[in-house]
C-alpha positions as CSV (number, residue, x, y, z in Angstrom):
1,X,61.0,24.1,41.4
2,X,63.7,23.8,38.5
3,X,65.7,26.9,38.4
4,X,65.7,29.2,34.9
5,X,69.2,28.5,34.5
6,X,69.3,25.2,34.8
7,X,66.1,24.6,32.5
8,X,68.3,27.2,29.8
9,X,71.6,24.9,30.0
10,X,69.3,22.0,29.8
11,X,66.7,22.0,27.3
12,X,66.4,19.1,25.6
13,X,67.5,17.3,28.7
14,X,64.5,18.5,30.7
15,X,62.3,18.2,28.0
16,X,63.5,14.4,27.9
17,X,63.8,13.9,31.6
18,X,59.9,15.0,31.9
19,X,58.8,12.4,29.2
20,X,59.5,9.9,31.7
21,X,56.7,10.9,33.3
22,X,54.7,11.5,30.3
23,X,54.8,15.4,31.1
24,X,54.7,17.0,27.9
25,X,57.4,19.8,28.8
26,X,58.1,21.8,25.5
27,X,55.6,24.5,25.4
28,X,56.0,25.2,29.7
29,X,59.6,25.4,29.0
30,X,59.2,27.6,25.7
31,X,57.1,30.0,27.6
32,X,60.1,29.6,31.0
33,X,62.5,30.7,28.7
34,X,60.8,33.5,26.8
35,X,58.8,34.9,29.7
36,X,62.5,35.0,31.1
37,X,64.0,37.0,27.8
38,X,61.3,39.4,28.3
39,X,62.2,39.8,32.0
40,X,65.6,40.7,31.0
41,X,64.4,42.8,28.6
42,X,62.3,45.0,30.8
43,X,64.7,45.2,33.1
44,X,67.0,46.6,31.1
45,X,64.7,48.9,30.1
46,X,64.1,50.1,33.3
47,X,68.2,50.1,34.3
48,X,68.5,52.2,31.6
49,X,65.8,54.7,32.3
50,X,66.3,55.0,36.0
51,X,70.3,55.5,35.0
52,X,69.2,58.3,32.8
53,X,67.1,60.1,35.6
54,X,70.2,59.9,37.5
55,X,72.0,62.0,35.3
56,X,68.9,64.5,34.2
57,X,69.1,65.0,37.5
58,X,72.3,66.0,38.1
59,X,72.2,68.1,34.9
60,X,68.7,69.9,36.2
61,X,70.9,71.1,39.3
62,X,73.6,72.5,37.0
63,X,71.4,73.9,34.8
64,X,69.4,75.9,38.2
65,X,72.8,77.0,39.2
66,X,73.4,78.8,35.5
67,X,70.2,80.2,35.6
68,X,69.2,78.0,32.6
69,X,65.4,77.8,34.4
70,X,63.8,77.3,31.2
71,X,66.2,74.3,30.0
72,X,66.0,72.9,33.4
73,X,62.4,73.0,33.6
74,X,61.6,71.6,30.4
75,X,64.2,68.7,31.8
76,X,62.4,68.6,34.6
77,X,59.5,67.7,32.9
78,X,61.0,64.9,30.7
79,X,62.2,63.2,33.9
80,X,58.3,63.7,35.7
81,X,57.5,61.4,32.3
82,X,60.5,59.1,32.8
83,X,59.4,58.7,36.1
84,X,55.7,57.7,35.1
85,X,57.4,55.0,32.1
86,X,59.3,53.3,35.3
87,X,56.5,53.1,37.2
88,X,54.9,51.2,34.2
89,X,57.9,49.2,33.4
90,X,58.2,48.3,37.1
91,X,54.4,46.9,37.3
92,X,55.5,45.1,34.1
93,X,58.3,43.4,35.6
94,X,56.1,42.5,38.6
95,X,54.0,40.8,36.5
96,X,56.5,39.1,34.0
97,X,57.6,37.7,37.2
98,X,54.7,36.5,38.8
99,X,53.8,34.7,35.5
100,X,57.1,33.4,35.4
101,X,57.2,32.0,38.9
102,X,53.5,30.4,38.2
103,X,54.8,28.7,34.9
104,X,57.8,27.0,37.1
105,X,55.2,26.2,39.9
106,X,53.6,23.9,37.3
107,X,57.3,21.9,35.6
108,X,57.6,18.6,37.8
109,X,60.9,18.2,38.6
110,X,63.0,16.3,36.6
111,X,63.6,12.2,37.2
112,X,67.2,10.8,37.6
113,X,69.0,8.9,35.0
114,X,67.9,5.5,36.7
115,X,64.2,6.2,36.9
116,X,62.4,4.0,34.4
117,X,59.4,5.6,32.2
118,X,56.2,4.6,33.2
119,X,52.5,5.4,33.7
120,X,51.7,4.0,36.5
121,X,52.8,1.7,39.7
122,X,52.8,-1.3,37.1
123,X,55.7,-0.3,35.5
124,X,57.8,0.6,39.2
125,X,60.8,-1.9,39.3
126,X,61.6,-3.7,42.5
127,X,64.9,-3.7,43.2
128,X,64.6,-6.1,46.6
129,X,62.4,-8.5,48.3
130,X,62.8,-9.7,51.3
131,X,60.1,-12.8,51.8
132,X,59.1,-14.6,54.3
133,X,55.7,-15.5,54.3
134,X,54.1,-16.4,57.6
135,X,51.9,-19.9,56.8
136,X,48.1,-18.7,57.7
137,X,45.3,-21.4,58.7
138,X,42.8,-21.2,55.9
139,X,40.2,-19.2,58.7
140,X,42.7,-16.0,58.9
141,X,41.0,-12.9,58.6
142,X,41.5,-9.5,57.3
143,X,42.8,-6.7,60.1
144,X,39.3,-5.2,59.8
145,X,37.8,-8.2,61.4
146,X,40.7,-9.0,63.6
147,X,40.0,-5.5,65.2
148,X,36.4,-6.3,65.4
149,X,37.3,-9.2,66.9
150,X,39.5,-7.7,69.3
151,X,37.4,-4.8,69.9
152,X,41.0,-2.9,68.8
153,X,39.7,-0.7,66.2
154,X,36.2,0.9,65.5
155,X,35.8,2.3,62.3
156,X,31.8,2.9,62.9
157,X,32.4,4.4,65.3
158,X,35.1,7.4,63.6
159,X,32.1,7.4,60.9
160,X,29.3,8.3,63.5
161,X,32.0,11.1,65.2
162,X,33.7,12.4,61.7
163,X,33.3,10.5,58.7
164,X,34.8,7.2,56.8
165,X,38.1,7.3,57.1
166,X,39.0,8.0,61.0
167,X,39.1,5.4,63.1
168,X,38.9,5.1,66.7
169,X,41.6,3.1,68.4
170,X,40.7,1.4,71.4
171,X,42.6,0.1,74.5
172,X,45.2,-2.8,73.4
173,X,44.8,-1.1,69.8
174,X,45.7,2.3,70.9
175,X,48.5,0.9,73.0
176,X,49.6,-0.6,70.2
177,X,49.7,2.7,67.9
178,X,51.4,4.5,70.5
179,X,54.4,1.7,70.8
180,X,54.7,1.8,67.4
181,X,55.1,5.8,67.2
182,X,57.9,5.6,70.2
183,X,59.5,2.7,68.7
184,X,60.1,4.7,64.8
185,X,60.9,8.2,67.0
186,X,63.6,5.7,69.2
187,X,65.2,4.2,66.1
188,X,65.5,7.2,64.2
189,X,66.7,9.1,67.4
190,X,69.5,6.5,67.9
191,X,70.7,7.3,63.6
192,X,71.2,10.7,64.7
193,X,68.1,12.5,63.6
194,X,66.4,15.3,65.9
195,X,63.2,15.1,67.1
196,X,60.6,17.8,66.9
197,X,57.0,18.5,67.6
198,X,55.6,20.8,64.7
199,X,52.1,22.4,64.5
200,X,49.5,20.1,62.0
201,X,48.2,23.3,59.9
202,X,50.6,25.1,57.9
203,X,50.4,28.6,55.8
204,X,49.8,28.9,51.8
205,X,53.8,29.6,51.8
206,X,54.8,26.2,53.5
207,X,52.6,24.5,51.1
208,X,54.3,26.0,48.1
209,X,57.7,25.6,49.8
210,X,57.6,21.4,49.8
211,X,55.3,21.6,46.5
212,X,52.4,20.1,48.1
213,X,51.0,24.0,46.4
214,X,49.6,24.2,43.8
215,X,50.3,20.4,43.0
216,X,48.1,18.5,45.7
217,X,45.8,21.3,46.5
218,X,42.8,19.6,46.2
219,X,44.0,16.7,48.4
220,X,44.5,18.9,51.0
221,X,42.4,20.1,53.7
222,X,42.0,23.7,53.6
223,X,40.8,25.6,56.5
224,X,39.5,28.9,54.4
225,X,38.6,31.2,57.4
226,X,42.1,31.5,58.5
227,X,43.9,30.2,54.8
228,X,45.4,27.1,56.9
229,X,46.3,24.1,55.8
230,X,46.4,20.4,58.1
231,X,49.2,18.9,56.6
232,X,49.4,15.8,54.7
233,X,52.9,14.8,56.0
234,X,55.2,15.9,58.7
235,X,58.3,16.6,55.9
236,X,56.1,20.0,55.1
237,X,56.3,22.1,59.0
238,X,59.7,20.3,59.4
239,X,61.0,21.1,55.9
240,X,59.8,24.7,56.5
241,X,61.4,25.5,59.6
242,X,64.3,25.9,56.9
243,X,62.3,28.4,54.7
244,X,64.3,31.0,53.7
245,X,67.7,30.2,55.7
246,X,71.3,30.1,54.7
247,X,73.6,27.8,56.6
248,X,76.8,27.4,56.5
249,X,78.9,23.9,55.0
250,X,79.5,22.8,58.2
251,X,75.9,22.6,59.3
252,X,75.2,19.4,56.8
253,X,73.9,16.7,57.6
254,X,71.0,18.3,59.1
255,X,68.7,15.1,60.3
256,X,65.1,16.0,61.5
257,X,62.5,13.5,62.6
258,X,58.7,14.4,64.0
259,X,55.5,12.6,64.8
260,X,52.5,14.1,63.3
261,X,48.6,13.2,62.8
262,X,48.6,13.4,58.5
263,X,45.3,14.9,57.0
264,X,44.2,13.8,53.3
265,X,41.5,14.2,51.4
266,X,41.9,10.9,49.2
267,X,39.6,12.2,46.9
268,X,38.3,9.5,44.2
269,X,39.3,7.0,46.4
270,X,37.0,3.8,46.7
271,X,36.5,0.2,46.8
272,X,37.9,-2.9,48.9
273,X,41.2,-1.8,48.2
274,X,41.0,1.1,51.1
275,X,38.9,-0.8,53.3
276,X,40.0,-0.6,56.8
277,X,43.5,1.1,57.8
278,X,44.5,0.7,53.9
279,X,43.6,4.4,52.8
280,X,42.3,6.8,55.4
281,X,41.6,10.4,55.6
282,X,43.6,11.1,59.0
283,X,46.4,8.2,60.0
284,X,49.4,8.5,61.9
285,X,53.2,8.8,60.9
286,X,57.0,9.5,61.6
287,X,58.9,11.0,59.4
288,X,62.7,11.6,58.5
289,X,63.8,14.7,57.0
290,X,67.1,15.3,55.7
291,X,69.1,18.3,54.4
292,X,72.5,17.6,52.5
293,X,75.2,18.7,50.8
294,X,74.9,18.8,46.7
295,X,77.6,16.4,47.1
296,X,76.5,13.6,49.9
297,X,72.4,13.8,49.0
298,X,72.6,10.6,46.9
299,X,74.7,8.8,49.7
300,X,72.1,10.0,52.9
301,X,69.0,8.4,49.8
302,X,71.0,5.3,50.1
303,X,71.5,5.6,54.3
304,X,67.9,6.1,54.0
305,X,66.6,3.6,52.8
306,X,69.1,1.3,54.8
307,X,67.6,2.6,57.7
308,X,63.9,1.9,57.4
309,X,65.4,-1.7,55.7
310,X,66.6,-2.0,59.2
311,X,62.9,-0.7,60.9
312,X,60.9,-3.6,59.1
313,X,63.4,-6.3,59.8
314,X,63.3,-5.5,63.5
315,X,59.6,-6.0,62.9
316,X,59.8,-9.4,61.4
317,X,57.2,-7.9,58.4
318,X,58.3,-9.2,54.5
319,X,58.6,-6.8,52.3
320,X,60.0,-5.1,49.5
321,X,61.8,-2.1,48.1
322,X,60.5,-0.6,44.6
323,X,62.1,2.4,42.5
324,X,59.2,4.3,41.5
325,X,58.6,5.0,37.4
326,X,58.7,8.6,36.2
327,X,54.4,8.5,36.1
328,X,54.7,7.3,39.6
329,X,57.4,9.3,41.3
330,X,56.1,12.2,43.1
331,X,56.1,16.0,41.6
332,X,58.8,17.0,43.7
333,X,60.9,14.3,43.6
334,X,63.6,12.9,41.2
335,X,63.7,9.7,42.7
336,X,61.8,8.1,45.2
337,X,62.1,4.4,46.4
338,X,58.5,2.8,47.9
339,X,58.6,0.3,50.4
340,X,55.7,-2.2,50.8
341,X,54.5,-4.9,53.2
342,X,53.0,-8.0,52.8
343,X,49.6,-8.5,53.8
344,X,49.2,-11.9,55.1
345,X,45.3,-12.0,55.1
346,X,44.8,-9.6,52.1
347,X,47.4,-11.4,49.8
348,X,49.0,-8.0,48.7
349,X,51.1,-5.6,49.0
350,X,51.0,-2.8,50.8
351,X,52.9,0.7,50.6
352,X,54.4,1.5,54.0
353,X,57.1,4.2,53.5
354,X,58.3,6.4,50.1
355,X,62.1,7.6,50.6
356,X,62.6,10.7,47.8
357,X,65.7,12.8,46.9
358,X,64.1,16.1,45.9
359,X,67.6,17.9,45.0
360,X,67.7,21.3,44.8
361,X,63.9,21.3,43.7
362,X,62.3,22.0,47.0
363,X,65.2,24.3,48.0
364,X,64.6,26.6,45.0
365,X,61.2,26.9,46.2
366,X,62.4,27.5,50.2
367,X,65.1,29.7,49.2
368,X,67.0,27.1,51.2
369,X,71.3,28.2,50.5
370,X,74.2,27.0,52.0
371,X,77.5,29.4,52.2
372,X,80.6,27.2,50.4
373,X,83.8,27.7,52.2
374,X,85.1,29.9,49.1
375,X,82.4,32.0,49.9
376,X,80.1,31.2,47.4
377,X,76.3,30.5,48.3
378,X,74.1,27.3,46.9
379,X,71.1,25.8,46.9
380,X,71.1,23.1,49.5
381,X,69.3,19.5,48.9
382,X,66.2,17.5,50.5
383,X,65.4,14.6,51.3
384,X,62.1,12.7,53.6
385,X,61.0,9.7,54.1
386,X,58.3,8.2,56.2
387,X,59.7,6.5,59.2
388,X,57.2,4.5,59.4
389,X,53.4,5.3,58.4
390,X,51.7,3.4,60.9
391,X,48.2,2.2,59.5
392,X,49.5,-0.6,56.8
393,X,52.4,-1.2,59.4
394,X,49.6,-1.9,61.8
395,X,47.2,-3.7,59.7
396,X,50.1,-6.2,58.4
397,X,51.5,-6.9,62.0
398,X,47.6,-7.5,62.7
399,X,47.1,-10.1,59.9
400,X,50.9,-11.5,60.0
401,X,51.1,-12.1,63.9
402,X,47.3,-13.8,64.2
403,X,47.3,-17.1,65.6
404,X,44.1,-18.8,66.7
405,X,43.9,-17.3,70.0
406,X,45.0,-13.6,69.2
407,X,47.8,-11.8,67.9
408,X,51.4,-12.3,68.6
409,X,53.4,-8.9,69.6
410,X,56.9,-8.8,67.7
411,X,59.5,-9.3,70.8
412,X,60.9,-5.7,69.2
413,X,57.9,-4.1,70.3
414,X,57.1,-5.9,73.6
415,X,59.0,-3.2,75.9
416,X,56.9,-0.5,74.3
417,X,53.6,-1.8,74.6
418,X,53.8,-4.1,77.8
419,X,52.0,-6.5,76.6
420,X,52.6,-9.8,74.6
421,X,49.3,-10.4,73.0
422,X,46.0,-9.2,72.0
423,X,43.1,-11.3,73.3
C-alpha cells in the first residue's frame, strides 16, 4: 500500500498517477490525509495527558510526604479521571488507525511514468513481437480436440470428479506437464533464483501482505472453517516468507522461484474464449520472485523479462511482450509487462506470463525493511513474474507443434519428457 507520507509529499501526483487507471483518487486521499491529522492529533492528546500523570504523580508522592493528604488525595482523583480520558483517547487512536489502514487497503498503487491510460487490454501497448507463424494445413484443430484426440487431456472427466475448470491430465499429457514444470524450475535455477516448495493455502495476513486482500477476495477460494485461503499464485507463500523481516543491504538480490498448483475462482467467466486450458479454475505454474534494492528494482524488471524472452525462444513459441495500461495493470503493481503466445489453431493471442515491479507497495504492506549501511532502515522492493503458467504454454505447443500424425516435442523439451511425439 502507498505510504501516508509519500501520498502527503505527493498529492496531486497520486491523484494524477491513479487517473491512469480511471481510479478516482481525491476523496480516498482527502479522507488518508485527514484521518491522519486526526491521528496526530489524538496522539498528542494522549502524549500530553499521560506526560501530565507523570508529573501528578510525582507531586502526589510529595504531597503524602508533607502531610498534604487532602491536596494529594483530591490529585489523586484528578489522575483516576485522567487515567479514564486515556483509556478513551487510546481506543480512539485504535480506531482512527484501523480506519486509516482500511482507507490505504483500498488506494491502488500508483502507475509509472511510462504506463499509458487505459481501460482495458485494448489500449495495452506492445512493445515487441517476435513472429513466426508455423503454416497449419487447413484440418488443424484446437488443443481441446487435439487432447481428445490424443486421449492427453480429459476435461469431462475433471467436470464429473470437481467441476468445469479441472482437467485431468493423462499419460503422454501428464508427462508433458511435468517436463514443462522441471524445465521453467531448471532455467530459472541456472539465473540464480532458489527454489522452494511453499504450502497452497495461505492465512488472511498473507493475503493482505501481496494485496490479493481485500482486492481479489472474491476470486479467491476461501476455506471458512479454518479462515485459509488456496492461493492464486505462488508470488503470495513465497513473498510472505519475508513478512515482517529486515535484512540487511547486502542480502539484495534475493531471487526466489516455486512450483505451485494456483486456485481461482474466475468468477463471470464464460464463453469460447476459456474453453479448454484457456481459463481454468486450478492450472499449474512457476513463478519468480524477486526482492531488490530501491535502487536496482527497475534493472532486475528488465532481467526479468529477458529471462522469460529467453524461456519462449527455447520453446520455439511466437509471441509478444505488452506494457499493460493503467486500467489493466494489476492493483499492486506500477508496471507490469504481459507476455502472450500465439495460438496457431485458435488464431489469437494468448497471455502466458505478467512480469510486475510492485515497489515499495507490497513491502509497506509486509513490513518488508532493509538496514542501509548508514544505518538507516527502508522499505525494500518486489517484484514476480510467472515463469511460466503452464496451461496456454501447453495448449499453444499443442496447436503449434501438430502435424498430421501427432504433435512434435520442441528438441528443448525432449530430455525432460523422453519422448519425441504424441501419437
Amino acid at each position: 500500500m502507498l505510504q501516508v507520507q509519500y501520498i502527503k509529499e505527493n498529492k496531486e501526483a497520486v491523484i494524477a498517477g491513479l487517473k491512469k487507471r480511471f481510479f478516482d483518487a481525491e476523496e480516498p486521499v482527502e479522507r488518508v490525509l485527514g484521518l491522519d491529522d486526526k491521528r496526530k492529533s489524538v496522539q498528542n492528546k494522549l502524549d500530553l495527558s499521560l506526560a501530565e500523570q507523570k508529573k501528578m504523580a510525582a507531586e502526589i508522592g510529595g504531597l503524602f510526604k508533607q502531610g498534604k493528604g487532602a491536596e494529594a488525595n483530591d490529585l489523586k482523583e484528578k489522575v483516576s479521571q485522567m487515567k479514564n480520558e486515556s483509556k478513551e483517547l487510546t481506543s480512539e487512536l485504535s480506531q482512527i488507525a484501523e480506519d486509516l489502514q482500511n482507507e490505504l487497503y483500498n488506494i491502488p498503487n500508483v502507475p509509472h511514468e511510462k504506463v499509458v491510460a487505459g481501460k482495458s487490454e485494448d489500449d495495452n501497448e506492445v512493445v515487441l513481437e517476435v513472429v513466426d507463424i508455423p503454416e497449419m494445413s487447413d484440418k488443424a484443430l484446437p488443443h481441446w480436440e487435439v487432447a481428445a484426440k490424443y486421449d492427453i487431456i480429459d476435461f469431462e472427466l475433471g467436470t464429473k470428479i470437481t467441476g468445469a475448470g479441472f482437467p485431468v491430465y493423462k499419460g503422454k499429457g501428464a508427462r508433458y506437464q511435468r517436463a514443462l514444470i522441471n524445465y521453467f524450475l531448471d532455467k530459472n535455477t541456472e539465473a540464480g533464483y532458489n527454489e522452494f516448495q511453499v504450502p497452497h493455502l495461505v492465512n488472511e495476513a498473507s493475503g493482505y501482505g501481496t494485496g490479493q486482500l481485500p482486492d481479489k477476495e472474491g476470486q479467491m477460494y476461501h476455506s471458512t472453517v479454518d479462515n485459509l485461503y488456496l492461493i492464486p499464485t505462488a508470488e503470495v507463500p513465497v513473498t510472505n516468507m519475508y513478512r515482517d523481516k529486515i535484512l540487511k543491504e547486502e542480502d539484495f538480490p534475493i531471487k526466489a522461484t516455486a512450483y505451485t498448483p494456483c486456485f481461482r475462482r474466475e468468477a463471470g467467466s464464460y464463453g469460447a474464449h476459456v474453453r479448454g486450458l484457456n481459463r481454468l479454475h486450478q492450472f499449474d505454474k512457476v513463478e519468480i520472485v524477486q526482492l531488490q534494492h530501491p535502487d536496482k528494482s527497475w534493472e532486475a524488471l528488465d532481467a526479468m523479462v529477458e529471462h522469460i524472452k529467453g524461456i519462449l525462444t527455447e520453446l520455439g513459441l511466437p509471441f509478444r511482450i505488452l506494457r499493460l495500461c493503467g486500467g489493466d495493470t494489476g492493483f499492486t503493481s506500477a508496471m507490469t509487462y504481459d507476455f502472450e503466445v500465439w495460438s496457431a489453431a485458435q488464431k489469437r493471442w494468448l497471455e502466458v506470463s505478467s512480469v510486475s515491479n510492485f515497489l515499495t507497495f507490497q513491502a509497506n504492506r509486509l513490513k518488508l525493511r532493509y538496514t542501509a549501511k548508514d544505518g538507516k532502515r527502508h522499505l525494500a522492493h518486489t517484484l514476480n513474474g510467472s515463469s511460466l503458467a503452464l496451461p496456454r504454454v501447453l495448449a499453444a505447443l499443442l496447436e503449434n507443434y501438430q502435424t498430421e500424425n501427432g504433435v512434435e516435442i520442441p528438441d528443448i523439451l525432449k530430455p525432460y519428457t523422453r519422448f519425441d511425439f504424441i501419437d
